[in-house]
PDB file with SEQRES, HELIX, SHEET and CRYST1 records, atoms N, CA, C and O in Angstrom:
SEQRES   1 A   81  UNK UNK UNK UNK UNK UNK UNK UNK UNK UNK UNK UNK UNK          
SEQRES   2 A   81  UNK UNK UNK UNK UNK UNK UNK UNK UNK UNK UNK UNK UNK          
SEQRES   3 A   81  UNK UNK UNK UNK UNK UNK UNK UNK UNK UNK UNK UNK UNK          
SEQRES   4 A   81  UNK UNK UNK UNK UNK UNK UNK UNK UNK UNK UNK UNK UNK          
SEQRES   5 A   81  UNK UNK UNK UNK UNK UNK UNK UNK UNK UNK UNK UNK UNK          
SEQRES   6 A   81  UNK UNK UNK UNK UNK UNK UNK UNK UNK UNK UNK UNK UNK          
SEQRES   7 A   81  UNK UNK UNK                                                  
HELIX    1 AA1 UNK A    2  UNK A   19  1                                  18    
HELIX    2 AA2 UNK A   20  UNK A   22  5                                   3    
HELIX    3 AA3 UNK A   30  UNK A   55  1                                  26    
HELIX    4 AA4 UNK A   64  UNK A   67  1                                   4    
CRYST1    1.000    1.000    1.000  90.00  90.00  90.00 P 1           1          
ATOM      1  N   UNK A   1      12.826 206.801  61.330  1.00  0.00           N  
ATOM      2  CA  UNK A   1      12.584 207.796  62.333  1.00  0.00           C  
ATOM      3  C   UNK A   1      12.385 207.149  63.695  1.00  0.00           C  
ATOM      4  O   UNK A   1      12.831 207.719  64.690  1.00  0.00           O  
ATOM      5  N   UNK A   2      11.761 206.031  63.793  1.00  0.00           N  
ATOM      6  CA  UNK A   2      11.575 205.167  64.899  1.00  0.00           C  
ATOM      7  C   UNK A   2      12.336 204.991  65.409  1.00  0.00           C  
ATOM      8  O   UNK A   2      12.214 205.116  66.627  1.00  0.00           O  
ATOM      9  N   UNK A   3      14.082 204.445  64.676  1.00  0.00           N  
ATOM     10  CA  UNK A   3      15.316 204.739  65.254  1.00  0.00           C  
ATOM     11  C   UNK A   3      16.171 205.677  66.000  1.00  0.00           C  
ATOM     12  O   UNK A   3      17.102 205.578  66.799  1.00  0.00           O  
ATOM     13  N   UNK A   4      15.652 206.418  65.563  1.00  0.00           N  
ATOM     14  CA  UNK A   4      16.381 207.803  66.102  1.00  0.00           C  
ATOM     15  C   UNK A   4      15.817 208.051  67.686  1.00  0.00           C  
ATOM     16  O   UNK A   4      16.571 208.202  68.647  1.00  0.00           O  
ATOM     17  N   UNK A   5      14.327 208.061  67.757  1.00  0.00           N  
ATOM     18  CA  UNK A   5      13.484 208.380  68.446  1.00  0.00           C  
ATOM     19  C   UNK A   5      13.765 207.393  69.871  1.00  0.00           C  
ATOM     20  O   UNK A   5      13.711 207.550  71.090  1.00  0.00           O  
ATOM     21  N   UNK A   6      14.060 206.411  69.005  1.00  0.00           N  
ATOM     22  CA  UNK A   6      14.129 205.438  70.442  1.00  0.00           C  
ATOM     23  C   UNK A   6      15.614 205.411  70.852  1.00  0.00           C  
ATOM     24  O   UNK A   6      15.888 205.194  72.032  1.00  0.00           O  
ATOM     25  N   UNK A   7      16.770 205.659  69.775  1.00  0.00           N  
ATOM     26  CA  UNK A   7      18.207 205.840  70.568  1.00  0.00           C  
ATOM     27  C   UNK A   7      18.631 207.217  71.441  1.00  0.00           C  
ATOM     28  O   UNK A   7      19.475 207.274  72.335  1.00  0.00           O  
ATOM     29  N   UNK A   8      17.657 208.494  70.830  1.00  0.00           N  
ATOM     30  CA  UNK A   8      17.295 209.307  71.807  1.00  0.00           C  
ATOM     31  C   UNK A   8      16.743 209.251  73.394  1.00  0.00           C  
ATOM     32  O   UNK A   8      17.151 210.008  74.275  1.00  0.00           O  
ATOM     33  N   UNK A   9      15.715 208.183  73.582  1.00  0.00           N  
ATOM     34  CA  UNK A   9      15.069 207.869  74.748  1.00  0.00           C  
ATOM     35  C   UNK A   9      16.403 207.266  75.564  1.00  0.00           C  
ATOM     36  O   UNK A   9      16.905 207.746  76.581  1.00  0.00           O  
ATOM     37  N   UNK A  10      16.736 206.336  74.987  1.00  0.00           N  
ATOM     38  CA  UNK A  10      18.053 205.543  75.644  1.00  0.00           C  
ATOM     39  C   UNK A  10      19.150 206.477  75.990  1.00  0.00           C  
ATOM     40  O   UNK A  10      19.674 206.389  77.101  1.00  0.00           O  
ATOM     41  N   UNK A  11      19.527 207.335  75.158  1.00  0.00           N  
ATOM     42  CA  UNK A  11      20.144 208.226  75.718  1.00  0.00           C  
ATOM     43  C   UNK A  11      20.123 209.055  76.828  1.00  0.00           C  
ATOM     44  O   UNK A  11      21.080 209.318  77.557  1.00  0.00           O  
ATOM     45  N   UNK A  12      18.693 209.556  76.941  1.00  0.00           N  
ATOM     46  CA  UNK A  12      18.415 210.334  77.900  1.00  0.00           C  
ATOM     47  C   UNK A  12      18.539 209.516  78.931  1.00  0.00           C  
ATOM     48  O   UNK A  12      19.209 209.760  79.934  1.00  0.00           O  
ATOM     49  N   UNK A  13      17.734 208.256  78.673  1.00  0.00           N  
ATOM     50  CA  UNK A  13      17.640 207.732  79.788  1.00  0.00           C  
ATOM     51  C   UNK A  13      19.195 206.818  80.851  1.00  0.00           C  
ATOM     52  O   UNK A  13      19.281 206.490  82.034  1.00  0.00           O  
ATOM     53  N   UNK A  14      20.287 206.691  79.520  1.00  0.00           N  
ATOM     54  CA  UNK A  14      21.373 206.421  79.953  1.00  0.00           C  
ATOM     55  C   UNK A  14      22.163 208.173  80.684  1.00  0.00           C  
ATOM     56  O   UNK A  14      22.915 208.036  81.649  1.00  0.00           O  
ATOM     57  N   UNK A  15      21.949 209.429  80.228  1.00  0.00           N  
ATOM     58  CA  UNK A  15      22.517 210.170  80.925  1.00  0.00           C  
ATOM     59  C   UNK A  15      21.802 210.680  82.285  1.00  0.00           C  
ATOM     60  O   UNK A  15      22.502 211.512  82.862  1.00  0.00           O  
ATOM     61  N   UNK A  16      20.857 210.453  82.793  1.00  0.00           N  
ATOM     62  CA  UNK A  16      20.210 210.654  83.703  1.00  0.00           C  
ATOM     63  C   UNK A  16      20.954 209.397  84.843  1.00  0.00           C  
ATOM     64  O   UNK A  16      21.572 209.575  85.893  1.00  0.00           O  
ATOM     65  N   UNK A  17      20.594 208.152  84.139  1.00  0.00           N  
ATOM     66  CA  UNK A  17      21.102 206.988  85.039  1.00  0.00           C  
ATOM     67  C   UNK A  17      23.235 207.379  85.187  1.00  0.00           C  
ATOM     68  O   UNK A  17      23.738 206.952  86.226  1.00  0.00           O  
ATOM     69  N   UNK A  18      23.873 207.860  84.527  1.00  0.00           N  
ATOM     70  CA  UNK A  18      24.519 207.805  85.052  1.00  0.00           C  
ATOM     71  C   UNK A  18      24.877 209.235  86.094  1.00  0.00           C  
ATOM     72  O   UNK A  18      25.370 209.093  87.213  1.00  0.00           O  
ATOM     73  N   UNK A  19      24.541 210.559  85.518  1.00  0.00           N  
ATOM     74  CA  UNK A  19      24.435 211.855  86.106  1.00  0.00           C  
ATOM     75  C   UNK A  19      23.895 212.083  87.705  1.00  0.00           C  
ATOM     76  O   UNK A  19      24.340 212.862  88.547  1.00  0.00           O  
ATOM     77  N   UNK A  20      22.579 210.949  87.829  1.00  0.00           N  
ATOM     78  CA  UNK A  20      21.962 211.421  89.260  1.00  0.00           C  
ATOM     79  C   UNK A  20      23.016 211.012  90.241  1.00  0.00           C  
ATOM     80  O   UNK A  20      23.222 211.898  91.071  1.00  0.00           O  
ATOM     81  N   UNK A  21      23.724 209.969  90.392  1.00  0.00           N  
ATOM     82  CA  UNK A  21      24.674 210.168  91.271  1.00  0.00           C  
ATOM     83  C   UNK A  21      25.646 211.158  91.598  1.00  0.00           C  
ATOM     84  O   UNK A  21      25.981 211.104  92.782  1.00  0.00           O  
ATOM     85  N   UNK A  22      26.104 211.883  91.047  1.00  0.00           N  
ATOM     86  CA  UNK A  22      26.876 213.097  90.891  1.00  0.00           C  
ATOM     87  C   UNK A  22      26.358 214.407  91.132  1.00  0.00           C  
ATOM     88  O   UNK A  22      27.011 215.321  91.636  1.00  0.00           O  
ATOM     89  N   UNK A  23      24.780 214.497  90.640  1.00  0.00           N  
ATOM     90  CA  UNK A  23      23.972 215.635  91.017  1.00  0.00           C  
ATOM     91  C   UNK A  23      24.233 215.952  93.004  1.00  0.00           C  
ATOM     92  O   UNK A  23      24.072 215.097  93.876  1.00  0.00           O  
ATOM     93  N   UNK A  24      24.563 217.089  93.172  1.00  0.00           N  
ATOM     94  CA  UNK A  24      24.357 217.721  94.735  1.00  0.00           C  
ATOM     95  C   UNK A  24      23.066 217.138  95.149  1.00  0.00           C  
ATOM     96  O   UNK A  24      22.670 216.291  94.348  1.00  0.00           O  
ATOM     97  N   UNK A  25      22.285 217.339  96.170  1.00  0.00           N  
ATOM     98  CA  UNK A  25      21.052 216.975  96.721  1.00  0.00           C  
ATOM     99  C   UNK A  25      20.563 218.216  96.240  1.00  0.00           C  
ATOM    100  O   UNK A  25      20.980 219.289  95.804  1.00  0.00           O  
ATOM    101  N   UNK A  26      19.316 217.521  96.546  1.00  0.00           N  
ATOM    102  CA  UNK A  26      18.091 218.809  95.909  1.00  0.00           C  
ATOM    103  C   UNK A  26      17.985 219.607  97.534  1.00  0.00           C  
ATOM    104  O   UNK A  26      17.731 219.049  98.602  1.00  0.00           O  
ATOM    105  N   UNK A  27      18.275 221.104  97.288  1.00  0.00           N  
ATOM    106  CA  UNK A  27      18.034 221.758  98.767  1.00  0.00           C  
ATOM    107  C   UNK A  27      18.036 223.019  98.032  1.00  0.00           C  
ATOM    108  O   UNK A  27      17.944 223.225  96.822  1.00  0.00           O  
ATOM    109  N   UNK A  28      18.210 224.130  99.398  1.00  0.00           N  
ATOM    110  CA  UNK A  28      18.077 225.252  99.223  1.00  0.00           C  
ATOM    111  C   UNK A  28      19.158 226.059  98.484  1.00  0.00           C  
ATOM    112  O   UNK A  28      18.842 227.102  97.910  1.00  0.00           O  
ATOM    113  N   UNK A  29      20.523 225.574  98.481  1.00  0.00           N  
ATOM    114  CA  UNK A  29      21.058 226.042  97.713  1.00  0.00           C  
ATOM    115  C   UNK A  29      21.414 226.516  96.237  1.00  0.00           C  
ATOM    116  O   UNK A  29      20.331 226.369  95.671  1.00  0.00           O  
ATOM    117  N   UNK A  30      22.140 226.909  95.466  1.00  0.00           N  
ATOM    118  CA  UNK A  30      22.552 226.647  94.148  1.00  0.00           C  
ATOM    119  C   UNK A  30      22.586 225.382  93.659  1.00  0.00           C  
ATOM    120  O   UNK A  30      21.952 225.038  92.661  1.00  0.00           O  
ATOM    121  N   UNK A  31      23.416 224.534  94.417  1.00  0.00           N  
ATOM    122  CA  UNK A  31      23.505 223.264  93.525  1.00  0.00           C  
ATOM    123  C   UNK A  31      21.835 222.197  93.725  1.00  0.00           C  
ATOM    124  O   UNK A  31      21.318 221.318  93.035  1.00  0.00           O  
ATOM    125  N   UNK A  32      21.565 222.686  94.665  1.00  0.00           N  
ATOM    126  CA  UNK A  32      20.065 222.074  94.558  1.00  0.00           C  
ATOM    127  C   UNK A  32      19.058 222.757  93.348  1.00  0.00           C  
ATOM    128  O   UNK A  32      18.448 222.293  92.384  1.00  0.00           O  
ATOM    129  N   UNK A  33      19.173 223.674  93.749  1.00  0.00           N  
ATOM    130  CA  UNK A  33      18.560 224.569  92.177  1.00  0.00           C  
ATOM    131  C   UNK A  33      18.871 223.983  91.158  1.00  0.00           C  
ATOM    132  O   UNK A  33      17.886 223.438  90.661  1.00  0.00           O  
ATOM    133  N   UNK A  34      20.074 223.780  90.422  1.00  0.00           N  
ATOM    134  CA  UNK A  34      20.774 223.460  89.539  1.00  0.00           C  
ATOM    135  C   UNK A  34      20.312 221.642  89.600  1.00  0.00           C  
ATOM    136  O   UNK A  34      19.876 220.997  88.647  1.00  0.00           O  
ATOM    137  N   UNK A  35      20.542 221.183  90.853  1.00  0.00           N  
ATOM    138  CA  UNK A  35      20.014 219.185  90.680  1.00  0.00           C  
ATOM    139  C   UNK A  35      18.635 219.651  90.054  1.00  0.00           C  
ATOM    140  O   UNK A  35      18.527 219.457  88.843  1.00  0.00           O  
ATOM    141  N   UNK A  36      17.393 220.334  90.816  1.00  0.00           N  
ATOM    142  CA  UNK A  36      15.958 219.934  90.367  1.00  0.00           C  
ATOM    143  C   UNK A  36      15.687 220.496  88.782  1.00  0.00           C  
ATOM    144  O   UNK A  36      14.756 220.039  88.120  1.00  0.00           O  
ATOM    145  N   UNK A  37      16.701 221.649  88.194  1.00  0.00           N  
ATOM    146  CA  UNK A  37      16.347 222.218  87.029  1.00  0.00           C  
ATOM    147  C   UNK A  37      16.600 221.175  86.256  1.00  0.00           C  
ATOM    148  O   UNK A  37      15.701 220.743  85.535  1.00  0.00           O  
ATOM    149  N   UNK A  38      17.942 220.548  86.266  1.00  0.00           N  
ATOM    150  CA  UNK A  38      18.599 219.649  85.560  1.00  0.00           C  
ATOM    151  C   UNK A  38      17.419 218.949  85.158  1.00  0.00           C  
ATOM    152  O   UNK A  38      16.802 219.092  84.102  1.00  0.00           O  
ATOM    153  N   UNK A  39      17.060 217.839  86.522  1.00  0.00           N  
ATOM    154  CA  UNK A  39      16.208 217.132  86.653  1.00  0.00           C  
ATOM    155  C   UNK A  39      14.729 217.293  85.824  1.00  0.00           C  
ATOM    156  O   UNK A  39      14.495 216.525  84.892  1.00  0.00           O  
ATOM    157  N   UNK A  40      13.995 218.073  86.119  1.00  0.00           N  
ATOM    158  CA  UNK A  40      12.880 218.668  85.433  1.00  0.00           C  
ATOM    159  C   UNK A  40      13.521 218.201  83.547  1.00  0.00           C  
ATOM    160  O   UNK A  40      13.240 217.251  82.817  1.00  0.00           O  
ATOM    161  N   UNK A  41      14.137 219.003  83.421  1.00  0.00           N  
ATOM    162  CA  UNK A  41      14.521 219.659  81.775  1.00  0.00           C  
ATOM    163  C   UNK A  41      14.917 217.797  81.073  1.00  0.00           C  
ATOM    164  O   UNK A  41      14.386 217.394  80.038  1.00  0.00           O  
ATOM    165  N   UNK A  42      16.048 216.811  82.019  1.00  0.00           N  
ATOM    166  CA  UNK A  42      15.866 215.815  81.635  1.00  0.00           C  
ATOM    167  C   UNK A  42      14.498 214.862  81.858  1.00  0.00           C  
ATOM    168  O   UNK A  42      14.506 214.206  80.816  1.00  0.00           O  
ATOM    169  N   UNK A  43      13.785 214.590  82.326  1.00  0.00           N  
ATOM    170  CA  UNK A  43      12.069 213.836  82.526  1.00  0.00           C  
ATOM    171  C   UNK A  43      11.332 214.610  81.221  1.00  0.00           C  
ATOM    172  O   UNK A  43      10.554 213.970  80.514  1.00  0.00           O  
ATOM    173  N   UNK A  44      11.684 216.303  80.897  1.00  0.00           N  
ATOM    174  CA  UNK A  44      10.733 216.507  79.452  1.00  0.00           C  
ATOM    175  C   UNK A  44      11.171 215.705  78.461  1.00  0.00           C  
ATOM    176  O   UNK A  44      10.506 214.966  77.736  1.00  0.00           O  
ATOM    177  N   UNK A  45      12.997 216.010  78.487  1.00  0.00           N  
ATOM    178  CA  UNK A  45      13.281 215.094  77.025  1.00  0.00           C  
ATOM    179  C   UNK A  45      12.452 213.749  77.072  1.00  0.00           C  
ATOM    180  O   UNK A  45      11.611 213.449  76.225  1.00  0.00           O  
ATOM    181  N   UNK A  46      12.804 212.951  78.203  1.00  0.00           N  
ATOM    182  CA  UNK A  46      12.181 211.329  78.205  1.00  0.00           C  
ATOM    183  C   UNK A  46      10.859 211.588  78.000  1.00  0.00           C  
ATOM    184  O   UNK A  46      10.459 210.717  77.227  1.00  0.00           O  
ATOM    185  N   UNK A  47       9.890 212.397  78.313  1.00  0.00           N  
ATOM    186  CA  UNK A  47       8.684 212.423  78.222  1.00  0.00           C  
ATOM    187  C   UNK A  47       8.555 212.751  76.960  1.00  0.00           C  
ATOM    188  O   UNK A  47       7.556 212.304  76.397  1.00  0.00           O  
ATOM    189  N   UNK A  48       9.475 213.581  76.184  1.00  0.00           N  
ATOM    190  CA  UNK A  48       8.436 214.123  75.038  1.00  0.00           C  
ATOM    191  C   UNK A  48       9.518 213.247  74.076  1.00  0.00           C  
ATOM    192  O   UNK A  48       9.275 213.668  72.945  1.00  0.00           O  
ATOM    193  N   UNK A  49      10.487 212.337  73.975  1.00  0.00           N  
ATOM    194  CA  UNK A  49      10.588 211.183  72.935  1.00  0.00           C  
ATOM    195  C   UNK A  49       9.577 210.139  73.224  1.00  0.00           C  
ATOM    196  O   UNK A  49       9.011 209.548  72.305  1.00  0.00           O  
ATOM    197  N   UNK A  50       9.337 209.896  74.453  1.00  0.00           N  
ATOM    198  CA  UNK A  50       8.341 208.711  74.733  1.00  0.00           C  
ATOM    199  C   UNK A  50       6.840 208.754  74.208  1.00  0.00           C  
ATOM    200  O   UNK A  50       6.255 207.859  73.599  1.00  0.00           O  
ATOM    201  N   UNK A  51       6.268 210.213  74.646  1.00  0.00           N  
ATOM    202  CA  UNK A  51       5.011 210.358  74.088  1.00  0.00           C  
ATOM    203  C   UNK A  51       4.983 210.463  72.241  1.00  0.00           C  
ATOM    204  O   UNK A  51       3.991 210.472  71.512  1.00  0.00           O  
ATOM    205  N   UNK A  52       6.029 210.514  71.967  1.00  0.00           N  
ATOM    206  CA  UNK A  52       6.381 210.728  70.255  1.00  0.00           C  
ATOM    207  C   UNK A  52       5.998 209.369  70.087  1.00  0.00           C  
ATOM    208  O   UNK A  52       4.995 209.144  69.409  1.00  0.00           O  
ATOM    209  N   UNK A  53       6.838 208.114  70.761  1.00  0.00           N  
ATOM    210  CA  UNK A  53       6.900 207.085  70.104  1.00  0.00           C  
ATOM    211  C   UNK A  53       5.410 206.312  70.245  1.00  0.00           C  
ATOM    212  O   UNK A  53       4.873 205.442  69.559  1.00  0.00           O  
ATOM    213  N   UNK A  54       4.953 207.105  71.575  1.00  0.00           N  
ATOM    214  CA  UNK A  54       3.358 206.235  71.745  1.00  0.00           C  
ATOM    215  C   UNK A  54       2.357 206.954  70.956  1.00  0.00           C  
ATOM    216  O   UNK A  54       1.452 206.223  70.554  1.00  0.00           O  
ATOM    217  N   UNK A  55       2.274 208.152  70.633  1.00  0.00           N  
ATOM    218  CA  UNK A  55       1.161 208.778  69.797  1.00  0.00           C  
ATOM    219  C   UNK A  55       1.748 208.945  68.357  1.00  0.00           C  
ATOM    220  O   UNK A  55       1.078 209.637  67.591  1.00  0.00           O  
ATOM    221  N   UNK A  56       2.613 208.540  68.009  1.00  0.00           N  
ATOM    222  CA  UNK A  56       3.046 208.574  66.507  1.00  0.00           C  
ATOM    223  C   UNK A  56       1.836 208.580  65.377  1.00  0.00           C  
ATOM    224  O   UNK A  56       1.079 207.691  65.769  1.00  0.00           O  
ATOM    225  N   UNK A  57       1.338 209.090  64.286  1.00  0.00           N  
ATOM    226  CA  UNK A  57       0.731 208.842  63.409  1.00  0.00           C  
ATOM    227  C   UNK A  57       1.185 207.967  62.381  1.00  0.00           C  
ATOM    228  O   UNK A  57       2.394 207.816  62.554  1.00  0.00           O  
ATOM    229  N   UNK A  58       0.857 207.425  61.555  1.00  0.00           N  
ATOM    230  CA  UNK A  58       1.790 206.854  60.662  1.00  0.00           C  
ATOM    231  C   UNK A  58       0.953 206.637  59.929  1.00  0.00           C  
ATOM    232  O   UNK A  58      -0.100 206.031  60.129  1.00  0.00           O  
ATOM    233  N   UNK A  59       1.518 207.333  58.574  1.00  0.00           N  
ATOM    234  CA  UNK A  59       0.953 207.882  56.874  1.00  0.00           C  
ATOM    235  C   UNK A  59      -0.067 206.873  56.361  1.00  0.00           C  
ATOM    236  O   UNK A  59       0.607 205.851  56.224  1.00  0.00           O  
ATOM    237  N   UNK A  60      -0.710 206.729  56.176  1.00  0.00           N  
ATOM    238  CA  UNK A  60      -2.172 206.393  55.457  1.00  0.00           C  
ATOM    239  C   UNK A  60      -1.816 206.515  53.856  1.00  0.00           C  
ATOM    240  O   UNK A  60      -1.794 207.491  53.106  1.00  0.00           O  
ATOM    241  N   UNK A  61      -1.477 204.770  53.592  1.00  0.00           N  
ATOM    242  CA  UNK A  61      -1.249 205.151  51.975  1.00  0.00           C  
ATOM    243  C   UNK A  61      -2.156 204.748  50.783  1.00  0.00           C  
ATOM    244  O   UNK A  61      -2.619 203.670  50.410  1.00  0.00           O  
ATOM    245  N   UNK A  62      -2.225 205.851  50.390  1.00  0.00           N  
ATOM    246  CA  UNK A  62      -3.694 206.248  49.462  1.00  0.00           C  
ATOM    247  C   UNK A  62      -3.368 205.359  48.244  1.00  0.00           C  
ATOM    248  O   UNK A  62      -2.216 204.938  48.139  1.00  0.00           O  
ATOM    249  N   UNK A  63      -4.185 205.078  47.423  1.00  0.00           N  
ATOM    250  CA  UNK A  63      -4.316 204.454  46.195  1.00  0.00           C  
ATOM    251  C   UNK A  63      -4.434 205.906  45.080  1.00  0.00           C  
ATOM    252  O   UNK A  63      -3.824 205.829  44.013  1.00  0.00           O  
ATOM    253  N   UNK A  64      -5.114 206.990  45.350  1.00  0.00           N  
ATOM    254  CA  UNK A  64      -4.544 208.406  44.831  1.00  0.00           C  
ATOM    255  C   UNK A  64      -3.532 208.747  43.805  1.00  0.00           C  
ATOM    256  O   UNK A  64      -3.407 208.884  42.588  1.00  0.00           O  
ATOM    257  N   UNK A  65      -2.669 208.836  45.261  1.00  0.00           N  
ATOM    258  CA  UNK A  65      -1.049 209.424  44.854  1.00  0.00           C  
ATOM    259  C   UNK A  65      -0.536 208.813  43.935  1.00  0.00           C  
ATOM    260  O   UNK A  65       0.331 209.418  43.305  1.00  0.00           O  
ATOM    261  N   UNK A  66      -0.904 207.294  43.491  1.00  0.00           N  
ATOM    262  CA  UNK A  66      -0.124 206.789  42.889  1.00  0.00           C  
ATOM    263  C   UNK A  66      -1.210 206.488  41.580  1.00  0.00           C  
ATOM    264  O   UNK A  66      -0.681 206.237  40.497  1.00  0.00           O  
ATOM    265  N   UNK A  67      -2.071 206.498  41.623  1.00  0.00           N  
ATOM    266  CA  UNK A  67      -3.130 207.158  39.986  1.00  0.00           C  
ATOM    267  C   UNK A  67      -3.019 208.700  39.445  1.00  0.00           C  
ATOM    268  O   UNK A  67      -3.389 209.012  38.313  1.00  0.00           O  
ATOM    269  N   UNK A  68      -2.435 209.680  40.437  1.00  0.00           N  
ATOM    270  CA  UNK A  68      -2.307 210.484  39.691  1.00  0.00           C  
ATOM    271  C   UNK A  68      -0.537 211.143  38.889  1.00  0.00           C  
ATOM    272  O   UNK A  68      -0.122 212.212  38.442  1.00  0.00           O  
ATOM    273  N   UNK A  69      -0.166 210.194  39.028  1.00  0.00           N  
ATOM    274  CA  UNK A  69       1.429 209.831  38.433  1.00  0.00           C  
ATOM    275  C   UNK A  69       1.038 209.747  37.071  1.00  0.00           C  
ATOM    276  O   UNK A  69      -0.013 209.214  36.714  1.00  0.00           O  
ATOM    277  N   UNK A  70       2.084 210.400  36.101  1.00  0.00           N  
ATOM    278  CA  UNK A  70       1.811 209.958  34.727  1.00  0.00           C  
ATOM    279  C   UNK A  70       2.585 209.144  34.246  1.00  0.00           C  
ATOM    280  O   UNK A  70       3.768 209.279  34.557  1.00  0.00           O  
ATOM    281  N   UNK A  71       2.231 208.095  33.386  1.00  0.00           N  
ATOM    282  CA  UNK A  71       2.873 207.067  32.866  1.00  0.00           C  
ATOM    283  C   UNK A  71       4.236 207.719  32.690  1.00  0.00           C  
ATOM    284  O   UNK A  71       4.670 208.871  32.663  1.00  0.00           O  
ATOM    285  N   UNK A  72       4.987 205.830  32.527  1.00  0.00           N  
ATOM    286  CA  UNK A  72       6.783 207.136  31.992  1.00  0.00           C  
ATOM    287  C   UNK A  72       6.962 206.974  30.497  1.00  0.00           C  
ATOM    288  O   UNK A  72       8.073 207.038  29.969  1.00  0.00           O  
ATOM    289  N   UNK A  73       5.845 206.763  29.832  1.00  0.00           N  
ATOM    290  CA  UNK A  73       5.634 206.971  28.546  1.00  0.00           C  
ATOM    291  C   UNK A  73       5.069 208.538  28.020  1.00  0.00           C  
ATOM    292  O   UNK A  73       5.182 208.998  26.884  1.00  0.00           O  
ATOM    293  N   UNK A  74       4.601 209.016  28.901  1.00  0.00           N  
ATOM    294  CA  UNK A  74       3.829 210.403  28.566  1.00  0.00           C  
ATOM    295  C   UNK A  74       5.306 211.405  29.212  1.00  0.00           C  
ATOM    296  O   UNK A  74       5.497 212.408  28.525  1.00  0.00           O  
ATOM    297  N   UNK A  75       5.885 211.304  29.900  1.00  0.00           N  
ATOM    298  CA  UNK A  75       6.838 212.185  30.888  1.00  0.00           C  
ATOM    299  C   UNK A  75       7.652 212.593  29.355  1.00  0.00           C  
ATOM    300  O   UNK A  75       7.923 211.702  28.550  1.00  0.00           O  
ATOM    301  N   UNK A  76       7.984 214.032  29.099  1.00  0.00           N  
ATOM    302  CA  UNK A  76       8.617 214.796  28.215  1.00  0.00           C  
ATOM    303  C   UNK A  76       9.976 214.932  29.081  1.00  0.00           C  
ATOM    304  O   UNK A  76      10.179 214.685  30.269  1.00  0.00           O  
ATOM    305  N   UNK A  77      10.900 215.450  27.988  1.00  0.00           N  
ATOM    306  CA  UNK A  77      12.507 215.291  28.770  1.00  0.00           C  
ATOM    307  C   UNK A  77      12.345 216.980  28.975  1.00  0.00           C  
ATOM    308  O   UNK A  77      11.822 217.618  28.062  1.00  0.00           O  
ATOM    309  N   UNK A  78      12.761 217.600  30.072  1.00  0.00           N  
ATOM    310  CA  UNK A  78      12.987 218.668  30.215  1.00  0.00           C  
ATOM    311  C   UNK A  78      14.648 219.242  30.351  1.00  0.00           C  
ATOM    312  O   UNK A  78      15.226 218.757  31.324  1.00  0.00           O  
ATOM    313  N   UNK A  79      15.417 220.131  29.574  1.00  0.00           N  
ATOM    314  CA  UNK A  79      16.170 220.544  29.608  1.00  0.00           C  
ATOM    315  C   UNK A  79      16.657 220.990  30.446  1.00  0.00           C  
ATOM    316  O   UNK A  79      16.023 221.859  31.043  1.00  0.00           O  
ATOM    317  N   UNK A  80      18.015 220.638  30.924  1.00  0.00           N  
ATOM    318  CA  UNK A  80      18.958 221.241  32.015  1.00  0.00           C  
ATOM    319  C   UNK A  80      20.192 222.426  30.875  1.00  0.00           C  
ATOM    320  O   UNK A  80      20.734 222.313  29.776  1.00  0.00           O  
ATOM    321  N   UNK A  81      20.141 223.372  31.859  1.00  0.00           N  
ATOM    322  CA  UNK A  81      21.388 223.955  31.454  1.00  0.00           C  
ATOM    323  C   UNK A  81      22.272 224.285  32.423  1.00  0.00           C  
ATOM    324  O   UNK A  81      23.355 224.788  32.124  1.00  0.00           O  
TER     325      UNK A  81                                                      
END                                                                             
């Protein structure tokens, strides 16, 4: 998942780096509307893969889960049809 998360960031962050040159100026018009919306909507993606990768939790593995498994001596065959 770490993978994904971070070729996502790169992404964004490669279509932004190449897009802002091409964006109109930010003004009163339409295409300024259209540069700052753009703008805005790409900084959430980067922000919200980035804050993923810095506040990530990551699973806590119990000694539990794996005592309450039953031997594969006790496991009965269950029928498929």
């Amino acid at each position: 998942m770490k993978n994904r998360l971070i070729l996502s960031l790169l992404g964004a962050l490669a279509l932004v780096y190449f897009a802002v040159p091409y964006l109109p100026e930010i003004g009163t018009g339409l295409g300024g509307w259209f540069s700052a919306i753009w703008l805005f909507f790409a900084l959430l993606v980067i922000g919200g893969n980035f804050s993923v990768l810095l506040f990530r939790r990551y699973p806590q593995q119990t000694t539990e889960s794996t005592s309450l498994k039953r031997p594969d001596k006790e496991r009965k065959r269950v029928r498929q049809y």
